[in-house]
N, C-alpha and C positions, 0 to 999 in steps of 0.2 A: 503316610507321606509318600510311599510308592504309588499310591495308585495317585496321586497328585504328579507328581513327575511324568507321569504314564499318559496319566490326561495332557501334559504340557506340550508332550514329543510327539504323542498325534496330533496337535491340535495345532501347532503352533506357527503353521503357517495360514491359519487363517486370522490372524490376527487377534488372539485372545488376548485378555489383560488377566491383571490379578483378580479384579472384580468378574470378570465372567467367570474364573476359575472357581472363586468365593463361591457363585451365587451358584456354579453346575453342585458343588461340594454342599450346600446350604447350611454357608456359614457365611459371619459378617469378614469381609478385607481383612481390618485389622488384627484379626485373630488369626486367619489364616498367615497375613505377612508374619506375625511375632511368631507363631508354631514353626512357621517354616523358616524364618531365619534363626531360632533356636538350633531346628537340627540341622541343617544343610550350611550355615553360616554365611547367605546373601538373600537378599530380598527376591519374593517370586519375579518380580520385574528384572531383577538384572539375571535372573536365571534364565529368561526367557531373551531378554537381547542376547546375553552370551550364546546363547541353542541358537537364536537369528541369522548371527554371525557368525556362526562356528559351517553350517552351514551353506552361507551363504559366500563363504572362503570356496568350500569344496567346489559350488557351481562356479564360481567364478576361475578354478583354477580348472576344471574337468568339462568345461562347456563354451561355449560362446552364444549362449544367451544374453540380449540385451540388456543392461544394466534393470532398465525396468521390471523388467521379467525377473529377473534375478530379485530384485525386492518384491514382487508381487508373490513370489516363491516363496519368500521367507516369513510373510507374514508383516511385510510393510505396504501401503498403499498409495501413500507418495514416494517416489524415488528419489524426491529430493532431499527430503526427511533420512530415509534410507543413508542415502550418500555420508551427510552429518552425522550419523551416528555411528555406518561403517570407519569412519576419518577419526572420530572419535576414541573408538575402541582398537584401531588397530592402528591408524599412524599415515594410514595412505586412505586414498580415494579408492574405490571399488574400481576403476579405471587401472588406477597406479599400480592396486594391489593383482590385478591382473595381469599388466606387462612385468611387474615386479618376479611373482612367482610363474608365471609362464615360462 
């Protein structure tokens, strides 16, 4: 399972999913999500939004890169998409959440 987390945190701003994670690993999704929600207790997919955002908090409060860049950064390719899911998870717009903690 580390060397799964290991592959995440390199990778993870190029936008992997659980299936490319699966197929580097060469094993099917669904074994990998049930193995890995056994031990870690959330699905590779929200491990990987959570890493998205967790980082994408940091550039947003340590940079002034455009919000785009900022998702292009983190492993999203629409920034729209991005937005939705930073508002999502954290409560504010990547906008907000910058003048917010700034």
């Amino acid at each position: 399972m580390s060397a799964i987390i290991e592959y995440m945190h390199q990778f993870y701003e190029r936008g992997i999913s659980a299936l490319d994670i699966a197929n580097h690993f060469n094993t099917e999704r669904r074994k990998l999500s049930s193995l890995f929600f056994k031990q870690i207790g959330v699905s590779p997919t929200s491990y990987l939004t959570d890493l998205r955002i967790q980082q994408a908090k940091l550039l947003l409060r340590t940079s002034d890169l455009p919000i785009a860049e900022v998702a292009e950064n983190t492993g999203y390719k629409d920034h729209f998409y991005f937005s939705r899911v930073f508002k999502k998870e954290t409560g504010f717009s990547p906008t907000g959440y910058r003048k917010h903690m700034g």
